[in-house]
Each structure stands twice: as structure tokens, then as C-alpha cells.
Backbone as CSV, one residue per row, in Angstrom:
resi,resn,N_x,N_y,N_z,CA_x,CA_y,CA_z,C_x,C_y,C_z
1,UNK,-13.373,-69.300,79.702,-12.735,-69.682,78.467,-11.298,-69.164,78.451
2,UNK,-10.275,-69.745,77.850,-9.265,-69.924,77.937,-8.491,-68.652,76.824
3,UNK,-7.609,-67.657,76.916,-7.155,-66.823,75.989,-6.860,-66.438,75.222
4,UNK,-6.385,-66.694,73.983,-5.487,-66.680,72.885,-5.070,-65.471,72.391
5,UNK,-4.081,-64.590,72.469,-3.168,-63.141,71.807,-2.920,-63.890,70.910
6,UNK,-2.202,-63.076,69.646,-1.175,-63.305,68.898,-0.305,-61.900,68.795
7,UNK,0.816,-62.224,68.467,1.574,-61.564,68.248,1.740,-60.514,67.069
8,UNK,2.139,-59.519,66.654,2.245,-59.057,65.463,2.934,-59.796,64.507
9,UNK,3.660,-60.266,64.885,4.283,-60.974,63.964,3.378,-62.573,63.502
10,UNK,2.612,-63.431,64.460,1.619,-64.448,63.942,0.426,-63.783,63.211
11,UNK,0.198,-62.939,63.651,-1.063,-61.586,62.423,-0.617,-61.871,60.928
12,UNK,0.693,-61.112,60.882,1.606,-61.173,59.468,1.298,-62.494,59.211
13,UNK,2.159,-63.740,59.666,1.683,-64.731,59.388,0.291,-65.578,59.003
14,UNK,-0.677,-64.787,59.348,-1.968,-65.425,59.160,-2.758,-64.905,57.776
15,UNK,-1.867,-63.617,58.118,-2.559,-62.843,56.827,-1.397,-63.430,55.221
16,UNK,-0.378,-64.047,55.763,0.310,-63.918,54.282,0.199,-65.705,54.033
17,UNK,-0.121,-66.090,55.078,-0.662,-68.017,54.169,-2.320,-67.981,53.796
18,UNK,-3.026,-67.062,54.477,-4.153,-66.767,53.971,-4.369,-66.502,52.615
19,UNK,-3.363,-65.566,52.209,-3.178,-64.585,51.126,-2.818,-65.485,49.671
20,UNK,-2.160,-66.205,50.575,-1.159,-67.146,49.181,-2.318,-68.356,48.824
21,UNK,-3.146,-68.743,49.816,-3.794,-69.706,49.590,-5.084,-69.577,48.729
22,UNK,-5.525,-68.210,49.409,-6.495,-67.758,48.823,-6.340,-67.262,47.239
23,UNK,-4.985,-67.313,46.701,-5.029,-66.899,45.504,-5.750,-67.829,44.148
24,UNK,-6.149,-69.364,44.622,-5.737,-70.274,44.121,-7.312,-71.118,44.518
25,UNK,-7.322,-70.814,45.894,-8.273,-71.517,46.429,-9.149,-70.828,47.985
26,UNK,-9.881,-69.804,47.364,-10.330,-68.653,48.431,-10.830,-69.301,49.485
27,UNK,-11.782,-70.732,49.571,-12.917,-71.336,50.467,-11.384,-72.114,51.056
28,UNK,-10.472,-72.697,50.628,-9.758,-73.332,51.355,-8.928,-72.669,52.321
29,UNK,-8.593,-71.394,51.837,-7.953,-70.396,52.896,-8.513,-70.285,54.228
30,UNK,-9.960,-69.426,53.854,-10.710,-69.711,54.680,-10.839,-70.714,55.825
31,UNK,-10.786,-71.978,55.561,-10.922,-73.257,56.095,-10.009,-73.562,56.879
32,UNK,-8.457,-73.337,56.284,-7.411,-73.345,57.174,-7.500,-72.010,57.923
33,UNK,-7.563,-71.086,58.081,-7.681,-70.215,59.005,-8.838,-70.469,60.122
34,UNK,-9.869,-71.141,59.949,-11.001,-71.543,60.625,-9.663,-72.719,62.004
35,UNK,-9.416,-73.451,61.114,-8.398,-74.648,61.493,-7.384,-74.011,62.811
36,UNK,-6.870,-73.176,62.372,-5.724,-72.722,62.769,-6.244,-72.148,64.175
37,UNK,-7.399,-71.475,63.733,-8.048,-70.551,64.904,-8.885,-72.021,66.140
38,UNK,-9.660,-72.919,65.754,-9.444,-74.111,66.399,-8.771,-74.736,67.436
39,UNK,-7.125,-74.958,66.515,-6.538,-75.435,67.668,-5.816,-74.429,68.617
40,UNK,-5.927,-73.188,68.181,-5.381,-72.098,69.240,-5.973,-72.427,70.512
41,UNK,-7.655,-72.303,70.634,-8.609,-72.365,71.177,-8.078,-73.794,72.515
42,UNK,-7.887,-75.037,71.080,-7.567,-76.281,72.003,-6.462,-75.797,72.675
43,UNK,-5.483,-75.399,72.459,-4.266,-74.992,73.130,-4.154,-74.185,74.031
44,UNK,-5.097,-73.155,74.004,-5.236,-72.183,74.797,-5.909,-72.960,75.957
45,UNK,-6.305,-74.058,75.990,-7.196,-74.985,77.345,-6.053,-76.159,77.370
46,UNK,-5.259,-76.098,76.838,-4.640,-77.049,77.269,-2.887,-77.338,77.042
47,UNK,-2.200,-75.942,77.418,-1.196,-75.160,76.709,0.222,-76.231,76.923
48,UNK,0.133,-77.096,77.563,0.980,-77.771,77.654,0.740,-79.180,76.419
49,UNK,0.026,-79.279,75.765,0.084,-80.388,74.510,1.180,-79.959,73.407
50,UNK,1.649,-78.995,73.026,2.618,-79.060,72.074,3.888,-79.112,72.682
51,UNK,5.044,-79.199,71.940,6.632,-79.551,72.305,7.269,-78.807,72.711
52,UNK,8.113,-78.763,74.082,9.027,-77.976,74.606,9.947,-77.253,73.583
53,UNK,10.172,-76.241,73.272,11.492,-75.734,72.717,11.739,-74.607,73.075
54,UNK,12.136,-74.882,74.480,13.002,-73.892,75.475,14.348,-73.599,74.718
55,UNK,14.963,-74.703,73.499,16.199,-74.506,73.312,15.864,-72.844,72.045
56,UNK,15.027,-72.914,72.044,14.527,-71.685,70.999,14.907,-70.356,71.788
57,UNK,13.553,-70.392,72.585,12.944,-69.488,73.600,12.528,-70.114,74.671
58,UNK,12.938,-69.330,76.316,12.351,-70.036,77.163,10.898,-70.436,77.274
59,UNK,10.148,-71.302,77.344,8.841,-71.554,77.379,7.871,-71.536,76.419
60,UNK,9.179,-71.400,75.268,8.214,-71.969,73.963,7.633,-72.874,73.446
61,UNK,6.699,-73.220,73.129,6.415,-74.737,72.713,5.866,-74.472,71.295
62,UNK,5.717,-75.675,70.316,5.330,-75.826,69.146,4.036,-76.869,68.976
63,UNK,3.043,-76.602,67.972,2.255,-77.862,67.765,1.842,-77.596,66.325
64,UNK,2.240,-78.589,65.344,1.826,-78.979,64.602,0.275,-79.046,63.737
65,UNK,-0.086,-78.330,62.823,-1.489,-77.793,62.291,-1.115,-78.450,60.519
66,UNK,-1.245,-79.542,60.458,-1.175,-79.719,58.739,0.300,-79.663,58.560
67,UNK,0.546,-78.708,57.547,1.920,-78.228,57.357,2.742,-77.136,58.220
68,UNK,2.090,-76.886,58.648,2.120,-75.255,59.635,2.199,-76.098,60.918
69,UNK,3.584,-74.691,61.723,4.009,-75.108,62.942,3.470,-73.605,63.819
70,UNK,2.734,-74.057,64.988,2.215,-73.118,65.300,3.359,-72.806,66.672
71,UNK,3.896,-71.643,66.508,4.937,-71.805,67.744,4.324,-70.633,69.074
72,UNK,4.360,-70.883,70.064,3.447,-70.244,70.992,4.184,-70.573,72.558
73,UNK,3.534,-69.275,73.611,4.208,-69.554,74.878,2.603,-69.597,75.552
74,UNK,2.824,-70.379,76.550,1.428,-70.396,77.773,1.667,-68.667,78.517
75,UNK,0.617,-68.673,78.868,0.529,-67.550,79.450,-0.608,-67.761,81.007
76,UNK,-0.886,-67.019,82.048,-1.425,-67.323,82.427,-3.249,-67.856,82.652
77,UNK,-3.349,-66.975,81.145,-4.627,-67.357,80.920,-5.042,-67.698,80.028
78,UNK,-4.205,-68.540,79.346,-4.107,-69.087,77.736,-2.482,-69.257,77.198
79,UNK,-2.350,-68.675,76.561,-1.574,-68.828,75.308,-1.592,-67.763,74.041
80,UNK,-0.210,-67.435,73.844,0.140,-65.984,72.947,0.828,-66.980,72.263
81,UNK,0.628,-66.446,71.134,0.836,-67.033,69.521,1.929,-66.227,69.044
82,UNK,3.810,-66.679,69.309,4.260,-65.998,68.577,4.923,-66.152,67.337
83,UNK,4.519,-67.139,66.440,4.892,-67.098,64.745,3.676,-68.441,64.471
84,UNK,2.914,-68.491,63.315,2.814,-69.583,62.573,3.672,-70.110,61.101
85,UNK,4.189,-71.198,61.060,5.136,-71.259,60.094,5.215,-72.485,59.384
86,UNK,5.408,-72.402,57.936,5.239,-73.595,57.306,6.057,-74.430,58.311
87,UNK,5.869,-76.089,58.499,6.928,-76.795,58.729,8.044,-76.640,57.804
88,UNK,8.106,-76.623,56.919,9.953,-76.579,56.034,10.430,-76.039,56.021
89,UNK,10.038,-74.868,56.681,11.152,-73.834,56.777,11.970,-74.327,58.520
90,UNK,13.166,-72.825,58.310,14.290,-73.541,59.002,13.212,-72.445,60.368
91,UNK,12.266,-73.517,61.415,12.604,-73.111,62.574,13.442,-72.375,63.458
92,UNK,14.253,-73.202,63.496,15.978,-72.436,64.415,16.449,-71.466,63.894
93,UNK,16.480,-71.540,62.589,16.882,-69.936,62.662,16.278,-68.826,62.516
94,UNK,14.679,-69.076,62.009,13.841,-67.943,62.681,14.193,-67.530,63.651
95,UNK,13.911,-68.444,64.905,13.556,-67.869,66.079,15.076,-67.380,66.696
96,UNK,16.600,-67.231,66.077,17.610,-67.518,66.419,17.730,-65.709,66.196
97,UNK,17.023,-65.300,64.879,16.975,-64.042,64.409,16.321,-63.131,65.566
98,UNK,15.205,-63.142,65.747,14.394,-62.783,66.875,12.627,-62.277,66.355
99,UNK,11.767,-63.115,67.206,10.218,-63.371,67.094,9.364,-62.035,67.588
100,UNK,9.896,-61.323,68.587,9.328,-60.485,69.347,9.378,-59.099,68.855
């Protein structure tokens, strides 16, 4: 089976859309975190399906979860998770600040 890390910083992230969601709608939080953890899994077997954005970070790629951009590098035995992030926010300049 295929790897999945996350980063400290995708942790933070999991725990604070969890947090917000769950305020409102606890079983749906839940659900998307079930989700999220899912396609890690798919990704982690198949790390090349989301989008190049080397212009970020070398060997970064992104894939798309709902609203949430899951941004992540292959690794050799999976895939490390380093931010999950609404789509509307500004990408580029997250990662421009620094992820690691």
C-alpha cells in the first residue's frame, strides 16, 4: 500500500476546515475529512494524477477535492501532503510565503 505523510502544516489545515465545518454541521465535517483522507490514499497510488506546479515548488502538484485544493509532492513511496486549501484563496502566494 501506497504512503501518505502530511505535513504540519496540512495537520493545521485539516484540523481548522474540520473545525469550521463542524461548527454548523459536525456529521458533514466528518464526511469531508473521510473524503479528503480517500483521495490522499488515491493519490498516494497514483501520484502523478494531479497538476504540475513546479512554478510553485519543484515537484509540486495539486488535485482538486470539492472546494479544497489538495497541494502535495510524490515521494518515493507515496505522497506527502504539504497544505490543503480552500480553492479561493490566493494559491501563489501561499506557497510564494513558504509551506515547509
Amino acid at each position: 500500500m501506497s504512503r501518505v505523510t502530511l505535513s504540519a502544516r496540512a495537520k493545521t489545515d485539516l484540523a481548522e476546515i474540520h473545525g469550521y465545518i463542524a461548527q454548523d454541521k459536525p456529521l458533514a465535517a466528518d464526511r469531508q475529512i473521510a473524503a479528503f483522507f480517500e483521495r490522499f490514499q488515491t493519490l498516494a497510488a497514483q501520484p502523478l494524477l494531479g497538476e504540475a506546479r513546479s512554478d510553485l515548488r519543484p515537484a509540486l502538484r495539486t488535485f482538486s477535492v470539492g472546494n479544497f485544493v489538495v497541494c502535495y509532492f510524490p515521494t518515493n513511496d507515496g505522497i506527502r501532503i504539504a497544505r490543503v486549501l480552500r480553492g479561493s484563496r490566493d494559491i501563489v502566494a501561499i506557497f510564494r510565503k513558504n509551506i515547509r
